[in-house]
GUFI-117800 format. One record per atom (N, C-alpha, C, O): x, y, z. Coordinates in steps of 0.05 Angstrom, whole numbers, padded with zeros to 5 digits, always signed. Example, Ala and Ser with C-alpha at 12.3 -4.5 7.8 and 13.67 -1.06 7.14 Angstrom:
<sites>
+00264-00114+00156;+00246-00090+00156;+00264-00066+00156;+00285-00066+00169;+00257-00045+00142;+00273-00021+00143;+00258+00001+00157;+00268+00023+00161;
</sites>
This chain:
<sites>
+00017-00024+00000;+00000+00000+00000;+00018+00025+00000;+00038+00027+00014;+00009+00042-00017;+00027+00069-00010;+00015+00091-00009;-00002+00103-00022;+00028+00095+00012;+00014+00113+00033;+00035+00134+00037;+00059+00131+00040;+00020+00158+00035;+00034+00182+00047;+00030+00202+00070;+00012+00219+00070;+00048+00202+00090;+00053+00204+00119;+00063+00226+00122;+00084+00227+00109;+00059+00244+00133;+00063+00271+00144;+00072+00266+00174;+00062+00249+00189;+00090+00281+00180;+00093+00278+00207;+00102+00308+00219;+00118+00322+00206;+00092+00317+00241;+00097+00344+00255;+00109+00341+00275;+00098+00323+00288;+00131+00350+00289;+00149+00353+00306;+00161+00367+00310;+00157+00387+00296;+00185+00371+00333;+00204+00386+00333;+00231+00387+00319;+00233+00365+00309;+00244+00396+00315;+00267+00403+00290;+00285+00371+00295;+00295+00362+00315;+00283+00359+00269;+00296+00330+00273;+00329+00330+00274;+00343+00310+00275;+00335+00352+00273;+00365+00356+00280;+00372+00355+00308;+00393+00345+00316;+00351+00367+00325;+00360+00367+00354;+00352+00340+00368;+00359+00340+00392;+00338+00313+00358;+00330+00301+00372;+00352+00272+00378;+00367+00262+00360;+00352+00264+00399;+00373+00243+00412;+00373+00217+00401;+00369+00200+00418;+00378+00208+00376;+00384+00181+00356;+00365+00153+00376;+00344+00140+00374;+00389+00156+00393;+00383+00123+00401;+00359+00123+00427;+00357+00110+00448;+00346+00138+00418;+00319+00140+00438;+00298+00155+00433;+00279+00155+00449;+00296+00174+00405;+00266+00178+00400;+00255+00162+00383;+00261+00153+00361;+00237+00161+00399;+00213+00147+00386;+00198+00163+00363;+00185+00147+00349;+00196+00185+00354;+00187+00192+00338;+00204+00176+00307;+00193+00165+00288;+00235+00183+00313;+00242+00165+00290;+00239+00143+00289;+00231+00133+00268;+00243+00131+00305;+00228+00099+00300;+00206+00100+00290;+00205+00084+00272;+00184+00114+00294;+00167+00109+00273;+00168+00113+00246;+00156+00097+00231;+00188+00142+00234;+00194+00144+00216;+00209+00115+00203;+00197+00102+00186;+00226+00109+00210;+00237+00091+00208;+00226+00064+00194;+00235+00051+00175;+00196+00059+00215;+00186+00043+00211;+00171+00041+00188;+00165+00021+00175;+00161+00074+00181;+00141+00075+00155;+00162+00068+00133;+00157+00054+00113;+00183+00078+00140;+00203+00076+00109;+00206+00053+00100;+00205+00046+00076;+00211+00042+00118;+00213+00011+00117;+00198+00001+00095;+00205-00013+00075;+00171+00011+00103;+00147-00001+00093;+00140+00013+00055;+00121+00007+00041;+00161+00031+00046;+00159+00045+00035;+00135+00065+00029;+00122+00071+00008;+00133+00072+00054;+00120+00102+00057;+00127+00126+00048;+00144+00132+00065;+00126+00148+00030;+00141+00163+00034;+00129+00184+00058;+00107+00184+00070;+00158+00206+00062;+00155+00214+00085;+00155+00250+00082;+00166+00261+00063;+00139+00264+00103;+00137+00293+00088;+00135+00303+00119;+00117+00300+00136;+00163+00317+00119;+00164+00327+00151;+00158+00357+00151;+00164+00372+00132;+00144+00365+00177;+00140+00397+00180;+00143+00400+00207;+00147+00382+00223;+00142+00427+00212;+00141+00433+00239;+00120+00449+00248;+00106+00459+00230;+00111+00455+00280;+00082+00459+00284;+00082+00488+00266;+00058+00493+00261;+00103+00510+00254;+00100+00534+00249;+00093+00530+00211;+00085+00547+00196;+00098+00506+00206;+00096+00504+00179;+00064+00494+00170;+00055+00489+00147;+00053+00494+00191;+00018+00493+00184;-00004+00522+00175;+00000+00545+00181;-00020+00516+00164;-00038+00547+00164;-00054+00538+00147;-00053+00517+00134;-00075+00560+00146;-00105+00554+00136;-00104+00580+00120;-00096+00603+00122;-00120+00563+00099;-00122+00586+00067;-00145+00588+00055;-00145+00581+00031;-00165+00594+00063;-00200+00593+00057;-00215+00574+00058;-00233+00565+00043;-00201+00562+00092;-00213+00535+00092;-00205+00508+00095;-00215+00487+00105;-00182+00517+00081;-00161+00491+00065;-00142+00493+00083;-00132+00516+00086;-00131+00464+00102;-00098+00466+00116;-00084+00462+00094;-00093+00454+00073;-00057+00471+00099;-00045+00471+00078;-00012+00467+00091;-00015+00471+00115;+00005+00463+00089;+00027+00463+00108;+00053+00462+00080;+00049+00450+00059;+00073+00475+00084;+00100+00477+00076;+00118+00450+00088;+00128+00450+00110;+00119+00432+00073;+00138+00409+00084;+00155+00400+00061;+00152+00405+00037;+00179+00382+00076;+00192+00373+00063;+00200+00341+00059;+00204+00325+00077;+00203+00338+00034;+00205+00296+00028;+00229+00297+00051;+00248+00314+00049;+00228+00278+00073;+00243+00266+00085;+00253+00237+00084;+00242+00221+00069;+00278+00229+00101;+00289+00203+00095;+00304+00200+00111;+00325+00213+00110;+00300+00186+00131;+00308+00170+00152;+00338+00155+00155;+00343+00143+00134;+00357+00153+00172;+00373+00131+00176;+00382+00123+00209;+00388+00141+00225;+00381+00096+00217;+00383+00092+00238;+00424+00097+00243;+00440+00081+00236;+00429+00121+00255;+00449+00131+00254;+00466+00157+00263;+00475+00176+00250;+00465+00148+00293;+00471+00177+00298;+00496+00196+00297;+00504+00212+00313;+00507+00190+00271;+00518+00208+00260;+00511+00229+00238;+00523+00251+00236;+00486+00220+00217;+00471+00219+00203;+00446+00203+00199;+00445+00181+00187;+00426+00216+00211;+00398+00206+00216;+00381+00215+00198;+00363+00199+00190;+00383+00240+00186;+00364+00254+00169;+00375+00266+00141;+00398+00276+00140;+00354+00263+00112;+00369+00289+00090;+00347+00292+00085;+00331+00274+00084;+00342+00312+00081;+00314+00328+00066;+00316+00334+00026;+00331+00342+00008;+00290+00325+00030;+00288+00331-00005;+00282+00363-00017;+00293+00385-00016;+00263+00353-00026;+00248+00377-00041;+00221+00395-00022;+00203+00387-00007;+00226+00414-00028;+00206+00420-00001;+00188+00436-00026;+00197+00444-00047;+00152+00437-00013;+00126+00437-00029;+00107+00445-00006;+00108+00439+00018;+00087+00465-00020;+00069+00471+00000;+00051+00453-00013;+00054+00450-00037;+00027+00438+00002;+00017+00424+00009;-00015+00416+00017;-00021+00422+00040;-00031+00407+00005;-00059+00408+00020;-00061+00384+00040;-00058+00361+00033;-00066+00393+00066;-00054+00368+00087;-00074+00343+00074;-00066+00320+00079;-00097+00345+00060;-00123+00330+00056;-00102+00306+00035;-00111+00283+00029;-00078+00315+00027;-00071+00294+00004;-00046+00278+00014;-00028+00270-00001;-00046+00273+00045;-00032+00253+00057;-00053+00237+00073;-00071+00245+00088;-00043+00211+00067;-00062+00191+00079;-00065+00198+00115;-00086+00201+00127;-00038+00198+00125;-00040+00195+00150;-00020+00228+00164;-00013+00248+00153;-00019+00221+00184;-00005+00253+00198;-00002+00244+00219;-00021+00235+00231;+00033+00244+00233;+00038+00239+00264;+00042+00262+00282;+00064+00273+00283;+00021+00270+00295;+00023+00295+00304;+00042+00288+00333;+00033+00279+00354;+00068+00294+00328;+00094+00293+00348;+00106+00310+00373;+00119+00305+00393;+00091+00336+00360;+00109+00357+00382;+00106+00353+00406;+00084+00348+00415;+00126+00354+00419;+00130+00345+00442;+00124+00374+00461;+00133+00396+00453;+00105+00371+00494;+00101+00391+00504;+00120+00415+00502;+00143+00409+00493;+00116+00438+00509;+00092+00444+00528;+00063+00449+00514;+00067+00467+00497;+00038+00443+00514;+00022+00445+00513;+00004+00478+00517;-00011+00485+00535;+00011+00490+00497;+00006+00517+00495;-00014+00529+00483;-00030+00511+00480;-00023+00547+00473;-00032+00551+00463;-00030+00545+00426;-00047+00537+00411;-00005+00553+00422;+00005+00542+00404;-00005+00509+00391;-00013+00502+00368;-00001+00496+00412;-00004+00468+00401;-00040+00468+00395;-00051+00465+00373;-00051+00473+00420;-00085+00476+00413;-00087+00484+00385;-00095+00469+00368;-00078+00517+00380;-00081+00518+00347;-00082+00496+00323;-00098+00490+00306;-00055+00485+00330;-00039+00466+00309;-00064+00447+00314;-00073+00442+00292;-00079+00434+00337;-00098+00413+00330;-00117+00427+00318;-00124+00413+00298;-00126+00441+00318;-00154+00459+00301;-00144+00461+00281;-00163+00469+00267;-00114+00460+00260;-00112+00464+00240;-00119+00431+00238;-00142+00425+00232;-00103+00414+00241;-00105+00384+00237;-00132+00377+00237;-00138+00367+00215;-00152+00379+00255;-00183+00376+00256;-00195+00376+00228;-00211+00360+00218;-00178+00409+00211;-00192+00419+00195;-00180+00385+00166;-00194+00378+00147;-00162+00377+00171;-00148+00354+00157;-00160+00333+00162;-00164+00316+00144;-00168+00331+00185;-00181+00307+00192;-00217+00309+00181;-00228+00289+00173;-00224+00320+00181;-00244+00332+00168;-00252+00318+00139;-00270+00304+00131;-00229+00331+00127;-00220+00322+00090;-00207+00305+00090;-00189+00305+00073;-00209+00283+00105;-00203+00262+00103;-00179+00242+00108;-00179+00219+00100;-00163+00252+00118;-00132+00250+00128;-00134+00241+00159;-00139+00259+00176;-00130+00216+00165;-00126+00198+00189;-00095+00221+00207;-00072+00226+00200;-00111+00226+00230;-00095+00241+00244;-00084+00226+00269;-00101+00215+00283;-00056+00222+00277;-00051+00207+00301;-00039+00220+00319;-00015+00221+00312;-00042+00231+00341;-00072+00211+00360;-00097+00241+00348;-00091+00262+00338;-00117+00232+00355;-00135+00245+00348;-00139+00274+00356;-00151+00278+00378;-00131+00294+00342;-00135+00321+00351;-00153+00337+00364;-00147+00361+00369;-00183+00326+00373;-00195+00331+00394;-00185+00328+00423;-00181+00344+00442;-00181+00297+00420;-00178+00280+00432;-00145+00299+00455;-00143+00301+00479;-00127+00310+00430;-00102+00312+00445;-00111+00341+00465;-00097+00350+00483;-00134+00352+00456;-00136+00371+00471;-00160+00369+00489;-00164+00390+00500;-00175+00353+00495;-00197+00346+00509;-00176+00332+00535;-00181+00339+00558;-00159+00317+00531;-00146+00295+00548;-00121+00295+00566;-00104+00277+00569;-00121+00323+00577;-00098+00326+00592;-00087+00309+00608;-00101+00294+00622;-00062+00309+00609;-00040+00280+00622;-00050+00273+00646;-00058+00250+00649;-00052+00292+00667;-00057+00282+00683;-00080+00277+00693;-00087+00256+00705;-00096+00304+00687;-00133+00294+00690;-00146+00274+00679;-00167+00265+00689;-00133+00265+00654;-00147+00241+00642;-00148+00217+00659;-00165+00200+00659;-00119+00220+00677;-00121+00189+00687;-00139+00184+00702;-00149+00162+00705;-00150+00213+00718;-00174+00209+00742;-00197+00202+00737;-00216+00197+00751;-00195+00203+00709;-00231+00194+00692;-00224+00163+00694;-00234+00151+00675;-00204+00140+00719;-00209+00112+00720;-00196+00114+00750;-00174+00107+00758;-00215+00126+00764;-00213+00129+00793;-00194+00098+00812;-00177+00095+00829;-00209+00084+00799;-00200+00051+00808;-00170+00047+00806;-00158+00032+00821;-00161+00059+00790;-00140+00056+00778;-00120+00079+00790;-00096+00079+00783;-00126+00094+00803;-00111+00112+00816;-00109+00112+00847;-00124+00101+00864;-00086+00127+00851;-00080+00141+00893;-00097+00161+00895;-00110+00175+00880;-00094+00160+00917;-00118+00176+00930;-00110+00208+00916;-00087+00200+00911;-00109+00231+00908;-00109+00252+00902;-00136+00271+00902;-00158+00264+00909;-00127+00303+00890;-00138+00325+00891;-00135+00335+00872;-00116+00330+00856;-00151+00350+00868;-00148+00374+00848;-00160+00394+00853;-00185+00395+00856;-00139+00419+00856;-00154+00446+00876;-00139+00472+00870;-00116+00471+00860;-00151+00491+00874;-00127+00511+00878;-00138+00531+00898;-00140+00556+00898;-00145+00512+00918;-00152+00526+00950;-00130+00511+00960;-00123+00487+00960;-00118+00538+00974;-00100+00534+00996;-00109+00509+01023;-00098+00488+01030;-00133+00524+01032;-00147+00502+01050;-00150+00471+01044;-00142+00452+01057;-00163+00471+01023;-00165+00442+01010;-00141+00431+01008;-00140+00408+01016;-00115+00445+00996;-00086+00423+00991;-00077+00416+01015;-00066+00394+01017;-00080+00434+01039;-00075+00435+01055;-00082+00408+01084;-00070+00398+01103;-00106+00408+01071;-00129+00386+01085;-00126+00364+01076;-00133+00345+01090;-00114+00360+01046;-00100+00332+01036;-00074+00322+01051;-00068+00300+01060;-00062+00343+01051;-00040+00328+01065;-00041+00331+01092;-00021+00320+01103;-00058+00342+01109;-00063+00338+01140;-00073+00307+01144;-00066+00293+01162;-00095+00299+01118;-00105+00269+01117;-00080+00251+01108;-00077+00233+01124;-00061+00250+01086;-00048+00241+01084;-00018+00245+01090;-00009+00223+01082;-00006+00253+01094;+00017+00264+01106;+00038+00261+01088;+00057+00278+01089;+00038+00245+01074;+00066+00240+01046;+00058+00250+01022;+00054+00231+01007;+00054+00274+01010;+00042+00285+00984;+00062+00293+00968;+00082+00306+00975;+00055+00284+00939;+00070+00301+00919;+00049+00325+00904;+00026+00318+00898;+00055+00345+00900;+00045+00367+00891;+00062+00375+00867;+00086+00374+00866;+00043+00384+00845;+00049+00382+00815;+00029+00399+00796;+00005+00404+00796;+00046+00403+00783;+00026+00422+00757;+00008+00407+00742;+00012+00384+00736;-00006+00416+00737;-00031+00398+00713;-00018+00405+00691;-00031+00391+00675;+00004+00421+00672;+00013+00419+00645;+00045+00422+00659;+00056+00444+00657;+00056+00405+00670;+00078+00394+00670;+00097+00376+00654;+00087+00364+00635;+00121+00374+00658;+00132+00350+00635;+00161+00343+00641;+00179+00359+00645;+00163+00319+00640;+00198+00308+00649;+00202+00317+00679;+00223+00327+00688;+00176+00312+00696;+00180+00320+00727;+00187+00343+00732;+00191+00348+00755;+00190+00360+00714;+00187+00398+00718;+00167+00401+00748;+00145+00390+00750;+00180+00421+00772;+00156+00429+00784;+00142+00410+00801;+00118+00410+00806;+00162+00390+00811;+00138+00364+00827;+00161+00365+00848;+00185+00367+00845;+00136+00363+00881;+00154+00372+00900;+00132+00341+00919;+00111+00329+00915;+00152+00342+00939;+00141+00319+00954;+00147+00334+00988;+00170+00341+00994;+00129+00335+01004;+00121+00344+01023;+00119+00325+01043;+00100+00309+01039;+00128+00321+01058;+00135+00296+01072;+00116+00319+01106;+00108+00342+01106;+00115+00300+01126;+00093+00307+01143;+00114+00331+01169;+00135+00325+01180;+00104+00349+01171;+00119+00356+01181;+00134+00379+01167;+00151+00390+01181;+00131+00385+01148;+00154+00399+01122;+00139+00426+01121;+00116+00427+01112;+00158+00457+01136;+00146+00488+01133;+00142+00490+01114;+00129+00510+01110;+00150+00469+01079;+00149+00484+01061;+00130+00487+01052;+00125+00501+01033;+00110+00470+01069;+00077+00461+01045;+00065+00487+01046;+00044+00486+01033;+00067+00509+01055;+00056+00534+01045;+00063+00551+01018;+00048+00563+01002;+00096+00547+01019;+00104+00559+01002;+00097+00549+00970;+00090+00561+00949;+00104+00522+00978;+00105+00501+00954;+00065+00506+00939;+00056+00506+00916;+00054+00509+00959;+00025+00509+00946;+00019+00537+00934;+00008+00541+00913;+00027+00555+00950;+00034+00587+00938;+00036+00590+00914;+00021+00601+00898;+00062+00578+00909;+00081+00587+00885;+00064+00564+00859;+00063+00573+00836;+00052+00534+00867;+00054+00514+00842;+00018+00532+00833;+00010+00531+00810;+00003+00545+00855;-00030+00557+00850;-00026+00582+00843;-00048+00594+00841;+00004+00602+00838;+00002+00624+00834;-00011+00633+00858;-00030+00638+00844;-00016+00637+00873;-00031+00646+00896;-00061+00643+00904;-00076+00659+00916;-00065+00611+00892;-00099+00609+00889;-00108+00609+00866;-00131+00602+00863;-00090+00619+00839;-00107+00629+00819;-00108+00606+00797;-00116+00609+00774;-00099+00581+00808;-00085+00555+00790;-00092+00535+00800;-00089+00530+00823;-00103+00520+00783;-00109+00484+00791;-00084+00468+00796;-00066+00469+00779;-00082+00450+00820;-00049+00427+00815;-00070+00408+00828;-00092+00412+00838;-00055+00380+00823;-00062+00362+00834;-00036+00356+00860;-00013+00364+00861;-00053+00341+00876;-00039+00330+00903;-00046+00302+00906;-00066+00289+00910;-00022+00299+00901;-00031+00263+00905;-00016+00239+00923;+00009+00237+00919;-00022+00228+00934;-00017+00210+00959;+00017+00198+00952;+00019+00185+00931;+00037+00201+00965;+00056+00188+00956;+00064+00167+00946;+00040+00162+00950;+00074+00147+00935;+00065+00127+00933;+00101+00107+00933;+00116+00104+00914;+00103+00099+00958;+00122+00085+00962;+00143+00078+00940;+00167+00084+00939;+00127+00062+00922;+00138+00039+00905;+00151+00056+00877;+00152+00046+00855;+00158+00078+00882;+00168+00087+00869;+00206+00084+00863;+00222+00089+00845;+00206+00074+00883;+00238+00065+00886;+00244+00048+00871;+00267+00043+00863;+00217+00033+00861;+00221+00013+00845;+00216+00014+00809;+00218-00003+00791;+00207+00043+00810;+00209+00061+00784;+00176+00065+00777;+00155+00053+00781;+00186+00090+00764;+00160+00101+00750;+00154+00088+00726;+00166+00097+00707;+00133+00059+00720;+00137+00049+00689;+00125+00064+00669;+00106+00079+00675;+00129+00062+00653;+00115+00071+00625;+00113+00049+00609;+00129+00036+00595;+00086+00048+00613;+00070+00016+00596;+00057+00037+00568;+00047+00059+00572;+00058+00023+00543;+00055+00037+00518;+00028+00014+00508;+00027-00010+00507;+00008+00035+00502;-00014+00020+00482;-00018+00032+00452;-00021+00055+00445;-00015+00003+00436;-00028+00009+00409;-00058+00001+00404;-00069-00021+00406;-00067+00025+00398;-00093+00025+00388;-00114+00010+00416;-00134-00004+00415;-00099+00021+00440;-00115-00004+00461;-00112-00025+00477;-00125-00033+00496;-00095-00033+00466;-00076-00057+00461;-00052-00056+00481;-00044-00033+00481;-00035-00074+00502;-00012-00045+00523;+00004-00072+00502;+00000-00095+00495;+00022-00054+00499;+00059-00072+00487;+00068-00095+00516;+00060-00086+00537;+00078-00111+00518;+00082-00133+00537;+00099-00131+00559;+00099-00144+00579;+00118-00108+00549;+00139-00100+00566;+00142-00072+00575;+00131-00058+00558;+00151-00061+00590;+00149-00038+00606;+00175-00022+00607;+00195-00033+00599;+00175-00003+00614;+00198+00011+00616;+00203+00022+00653;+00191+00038+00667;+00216+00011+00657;+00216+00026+00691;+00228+00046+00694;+00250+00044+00684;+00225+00068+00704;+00250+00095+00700;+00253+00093+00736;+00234+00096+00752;+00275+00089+00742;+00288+00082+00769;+00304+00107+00776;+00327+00114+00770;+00281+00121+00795;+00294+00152+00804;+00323+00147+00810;+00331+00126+00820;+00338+00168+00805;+00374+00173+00813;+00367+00176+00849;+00347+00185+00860;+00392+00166+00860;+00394+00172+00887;+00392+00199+00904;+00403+00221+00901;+00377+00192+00922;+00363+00221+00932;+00342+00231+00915;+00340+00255+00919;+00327+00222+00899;+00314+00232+00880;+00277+00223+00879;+00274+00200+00886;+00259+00234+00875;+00233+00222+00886;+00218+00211+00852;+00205+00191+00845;+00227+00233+00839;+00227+00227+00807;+00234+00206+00793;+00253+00194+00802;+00225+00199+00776;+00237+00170+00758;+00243+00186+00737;+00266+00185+00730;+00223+00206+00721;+00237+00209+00697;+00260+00211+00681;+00277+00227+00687;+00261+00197+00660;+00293+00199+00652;+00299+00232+00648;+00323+00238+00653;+00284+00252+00639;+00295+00271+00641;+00303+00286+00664;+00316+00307+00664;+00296+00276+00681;+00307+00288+00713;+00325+00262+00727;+00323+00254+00751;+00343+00249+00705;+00365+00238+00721;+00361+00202+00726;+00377+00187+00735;+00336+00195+00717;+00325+00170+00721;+00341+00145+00700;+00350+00153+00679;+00343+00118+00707;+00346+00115+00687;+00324+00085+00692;+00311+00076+00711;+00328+00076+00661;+00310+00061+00651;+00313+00025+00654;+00333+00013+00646;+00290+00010+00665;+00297-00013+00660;+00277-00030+00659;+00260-00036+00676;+00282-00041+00622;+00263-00059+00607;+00245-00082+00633;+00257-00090+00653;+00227-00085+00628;+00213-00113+00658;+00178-00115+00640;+00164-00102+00625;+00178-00134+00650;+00143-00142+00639;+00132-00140+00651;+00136-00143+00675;+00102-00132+00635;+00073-00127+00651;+00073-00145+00675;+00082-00168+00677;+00061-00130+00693;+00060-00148+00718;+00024-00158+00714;+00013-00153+00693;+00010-00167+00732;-00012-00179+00722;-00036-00146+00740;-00060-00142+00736;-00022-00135+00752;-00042-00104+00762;-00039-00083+00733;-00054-00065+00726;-00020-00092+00725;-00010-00072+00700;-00032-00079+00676;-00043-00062+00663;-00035-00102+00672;-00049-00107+00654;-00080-00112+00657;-00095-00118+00639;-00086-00108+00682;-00116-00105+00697;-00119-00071+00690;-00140-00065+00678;-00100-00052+00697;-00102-00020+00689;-00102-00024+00662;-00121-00013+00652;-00087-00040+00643;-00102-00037+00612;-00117-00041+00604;-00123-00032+00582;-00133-00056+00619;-00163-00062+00610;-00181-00045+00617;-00202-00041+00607;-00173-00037+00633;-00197-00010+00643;-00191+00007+00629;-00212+00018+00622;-00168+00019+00617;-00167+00043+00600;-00168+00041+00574;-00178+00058+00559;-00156+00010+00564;-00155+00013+00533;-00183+00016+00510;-00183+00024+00487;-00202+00008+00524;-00233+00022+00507;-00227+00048+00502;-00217+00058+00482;-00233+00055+00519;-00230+00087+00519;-00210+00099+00504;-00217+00119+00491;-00186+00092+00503;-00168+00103+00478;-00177+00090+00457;-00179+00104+00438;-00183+00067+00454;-00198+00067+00419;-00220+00085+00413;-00223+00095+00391;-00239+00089+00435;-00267+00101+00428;-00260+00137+00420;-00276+00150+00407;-00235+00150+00430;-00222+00174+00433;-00206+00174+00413;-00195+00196+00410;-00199+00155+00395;-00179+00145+00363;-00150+00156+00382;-00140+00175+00371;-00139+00150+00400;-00119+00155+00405;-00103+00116+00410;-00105+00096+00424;-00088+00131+00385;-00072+00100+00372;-00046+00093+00393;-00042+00070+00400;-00034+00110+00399;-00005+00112+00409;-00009+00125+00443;-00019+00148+00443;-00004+00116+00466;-00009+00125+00492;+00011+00105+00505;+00018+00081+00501;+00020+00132+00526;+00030+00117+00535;+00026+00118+00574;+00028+00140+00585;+00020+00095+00588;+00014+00096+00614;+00040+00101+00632;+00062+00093+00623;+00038+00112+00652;+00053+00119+00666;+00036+00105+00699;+00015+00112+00710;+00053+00087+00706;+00047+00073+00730;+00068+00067+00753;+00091+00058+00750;+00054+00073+00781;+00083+00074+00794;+00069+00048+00810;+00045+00052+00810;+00073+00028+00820;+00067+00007+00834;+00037-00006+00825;+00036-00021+00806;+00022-00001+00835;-00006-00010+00830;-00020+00006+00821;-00041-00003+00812;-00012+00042+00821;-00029+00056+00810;-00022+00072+00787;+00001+00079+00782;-00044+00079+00773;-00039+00105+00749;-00038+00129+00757;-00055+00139+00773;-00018+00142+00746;-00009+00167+00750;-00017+00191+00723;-00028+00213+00723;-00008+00176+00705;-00018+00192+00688;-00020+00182+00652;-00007+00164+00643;-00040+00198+00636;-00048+00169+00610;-00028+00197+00587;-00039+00219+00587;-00005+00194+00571;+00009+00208+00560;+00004+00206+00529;+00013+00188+00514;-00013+00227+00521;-00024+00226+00491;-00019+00238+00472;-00028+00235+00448;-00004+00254+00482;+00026+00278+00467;+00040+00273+00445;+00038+00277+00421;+00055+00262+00461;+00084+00258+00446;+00100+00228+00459;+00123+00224+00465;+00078+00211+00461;+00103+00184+00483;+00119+00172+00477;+00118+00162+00455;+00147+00167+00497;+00170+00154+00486;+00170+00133+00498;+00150+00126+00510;+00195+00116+00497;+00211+00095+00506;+00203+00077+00498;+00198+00058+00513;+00197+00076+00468;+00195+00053+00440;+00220+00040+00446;+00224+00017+00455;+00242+00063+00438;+00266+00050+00425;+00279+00030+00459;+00284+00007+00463;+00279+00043+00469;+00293+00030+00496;+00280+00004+00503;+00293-00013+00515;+00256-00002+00497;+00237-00022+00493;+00238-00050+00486;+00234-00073+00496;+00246-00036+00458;+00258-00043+00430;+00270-00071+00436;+00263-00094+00434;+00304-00051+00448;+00319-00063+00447;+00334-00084+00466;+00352-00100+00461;+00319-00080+00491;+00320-00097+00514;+00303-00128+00507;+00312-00149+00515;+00276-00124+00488;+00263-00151+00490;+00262-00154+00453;+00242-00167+00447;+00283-00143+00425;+00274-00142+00409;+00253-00147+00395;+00248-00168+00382;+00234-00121+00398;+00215-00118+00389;+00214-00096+00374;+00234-00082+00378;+00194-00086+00356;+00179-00071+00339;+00161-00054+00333;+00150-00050+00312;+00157-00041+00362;+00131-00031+00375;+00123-00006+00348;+00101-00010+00338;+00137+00013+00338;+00138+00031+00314;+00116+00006+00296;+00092+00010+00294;+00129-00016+00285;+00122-00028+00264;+00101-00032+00273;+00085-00023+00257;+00088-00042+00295;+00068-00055+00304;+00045-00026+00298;+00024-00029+00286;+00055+00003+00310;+00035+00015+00307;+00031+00023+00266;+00010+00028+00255;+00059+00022+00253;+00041+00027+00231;+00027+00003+00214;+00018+00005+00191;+00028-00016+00226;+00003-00045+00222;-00021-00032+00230;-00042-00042+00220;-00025-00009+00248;-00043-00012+00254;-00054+00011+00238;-00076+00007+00229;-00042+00037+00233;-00048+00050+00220;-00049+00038+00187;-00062+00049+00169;-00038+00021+00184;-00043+00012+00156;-00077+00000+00151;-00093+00007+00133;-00080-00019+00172;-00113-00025+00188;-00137-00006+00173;-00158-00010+00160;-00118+00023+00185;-00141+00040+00195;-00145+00052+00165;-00168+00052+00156;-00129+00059+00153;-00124+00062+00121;-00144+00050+00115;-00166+00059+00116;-00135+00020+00105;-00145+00000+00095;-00181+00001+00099;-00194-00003+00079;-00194+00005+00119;-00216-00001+00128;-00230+00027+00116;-00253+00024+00108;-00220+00051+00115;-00226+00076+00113;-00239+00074+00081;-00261+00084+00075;-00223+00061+00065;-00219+00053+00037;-00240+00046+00027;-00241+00038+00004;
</sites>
C-alpha cells in the first residue's frame, strides 16, 4: 500500500538518535515504503478553509551520526496525505491547541490524524487518568490553599504538581511535618489562581515510574521502569532516572483493561501509561516515548506494530 505520511514535530536535527521514538516510527514507515513529508508545528496554516502546510520529502537513517536528508520541499494540501503523526513534544500551549484545530480541519478532509486532535486537547496527562478512579491514589485537584492543605493533613506524604507539567518539571514531595507546604502550594496555584493536583505518595516508586505503551488499546508486553537517581523522588529519565526494560506485571495489565476502550473510542492510537506500583499516574497522549529503549531490551517492533495498525485503519477507511 502506498501511503503518504506527514509527520509534525520538533526540528529533527535536535532530537537524541538512540531513543526517540518519533524516528522509530519514521523509520518504521520507510521501511514499509512510505514516503515521508516532515513539517514543523510553524509550517501549518489555513487558506479559505483549506490546511495547507510547507513540508519537506524526508528520509530517515538509523544513525547517529547521520539520521536525516531532506528533499524537495512543497506547499501542500494536508487532505492529500493519507496519514499525519502529530509529534510535538510539550509544552502544551496555546500554540499546540491551534496546530490541532488546523489538523481537525485535515481530519475533516479526510486524512487519518494520530492521536486524534480533539482528543489531544480534550485529554490532559494528568486529568485524564482520574476519569479511572479505580485505577488511581488517593489525590486532589484544587487551587484552594485550604483544601491542599487538608489533603496532606489526611495524608501526610504528598507530591504536589502542575496539571501541564513535563519530564518531572515542578513536582515537590512534602513529607509530614515539612514548613514548606505553604510555600510550595503558593508558588505551584500562583496564589490560588491555579489548579495542581496532590496526590498520595506512593512508596513503590523506588522501584520506578513504568511507562507501559498502548497500540490502538492494546498495552505492548513489556514496560519501561525509569528508576529515580539517588536522593531523587522522580523517575523520569529527564530528571536523572534511568531506565529498566521488565514485563507487565498482572495489576498492569488489569489498568489496561480498564483504559484501553476508551483510547480506541477517543482514536488515540499511540499512549503511553505511566504507572508507579499499583497505580496510574498519568495516560500520556502527546508525544510518548521509550519505544526504542523497549525495542531493544526484548527485540521488538513496537513503531512497526503501530504502523500495522495504521495501515488497518487506512485499509478499512478505503
Amino acid at each position: 500500500m502506498d501511503v503518504k505520511l506527514g509527520v509534525v514535530m520538533d526540528p529533527i536535527e535536535s532530537i537524541t538518535v538512540k531513543k526517540d521514538t518519533t524516528l522509530a516510527m519514521l523509520l518504521a514507515a520507510q521501511s514499509r515504503g512510505w514516503t515521508i513529508h516532515y513539517m514543523l508545528q510553524s509550517d501549518l496554516y489555513l487558506d479559505h478553509g483549506n490546511c495547507r502546510a510547507t513540508g519537506r520529502a524526508l528520509t530517515v537513517k538509523d544513525d547517529e551520526k547521520d539520521w536525516y536528508s531532506f528533499g524537495s520541499e512543497s506547499d501542500i494540501a494536508l487532505s492529500e496525505l493519507d496519514v499525519i503523526l502529530m509529534r510535538k513534544d510539550p509544552p502544551f500551549d496555546m500554540d499546540y491547541v491551534y496546530s490541532t484545530y488546523l489538523l481537525e480541519q485535515a481530519q475533516r478532509d479526510g486524512t487519518l490524524i494520530v492521536n486524534d486532535p480533539r482528543s489531544l486537547r480534550d485529554c490532559n496527562e494528568k486529568l485524564f487518568a482520574t476519569q479511572f478512579p479505580q485505577c488511581c491514589p488517593p489525590l486532589i485537584v484544587a487551587s484552594s490553599a485550604q483544601k491542599l492543605k487538608a489533603f496532606h493533613l489526611q495524608h501526610e506524604d504528598v507530591i504536589y504538581k502542575p496539571l501541564d507539567g513535563m519530564g518531572g518539571a515542578s513536582i515537590f514531595r512534602i513529607k509530614p511535618g515539612d514548613a514548606n507546604l505553604g510555600v510550595v502550594i503558593e508558588t505551584l496555584t500562583d496564589g490560588g489562581r491555579q489548579h495542581i493536583m496532590a496526590q498520595k505518595f506512593i512508596p513503590d516508586i523506588v522501584n520506578g515510574d513504568k511507562r507501559i505503551l498502548l497500540v490502538n488499546g492494546e498495552p505492548v508486553n513489556y514496560a519501561l521502569a525509569r528508576i529515580p537517581a539517588a536522593g531523587e523522588n522522580r523517575g523520569n529519565l529527564a530528571a536523572g532516572g534511568s531506565g529498566v526494560a521488565q514485563e507487565l506485571s498482572d495489576r498492569d495489565r488489569w489498568i489496561c483493561e480498564q483504559v484501553g476502550p476508551v483510547m480506541r473510542e477517543k482514536g488515540l492510537l499511540f499512549v503511553g501509561l505511566d504507572v508507579i506500583g499499583d497505580y496510574l499516574t498519568e495516560i500520556n497522549v502527546t508525544s510518548p516515548t521509550c519505544v526504542r529503549e523497549i525495542d531493544r531490551a526484548f527485540n521488538l517492533d513496537i513503531a512497526g506494530d503501530l504502523m500495522d495498525c495504521i495501515q488497518q485503519k487506512l485499509q478499512t477507511k478505503n
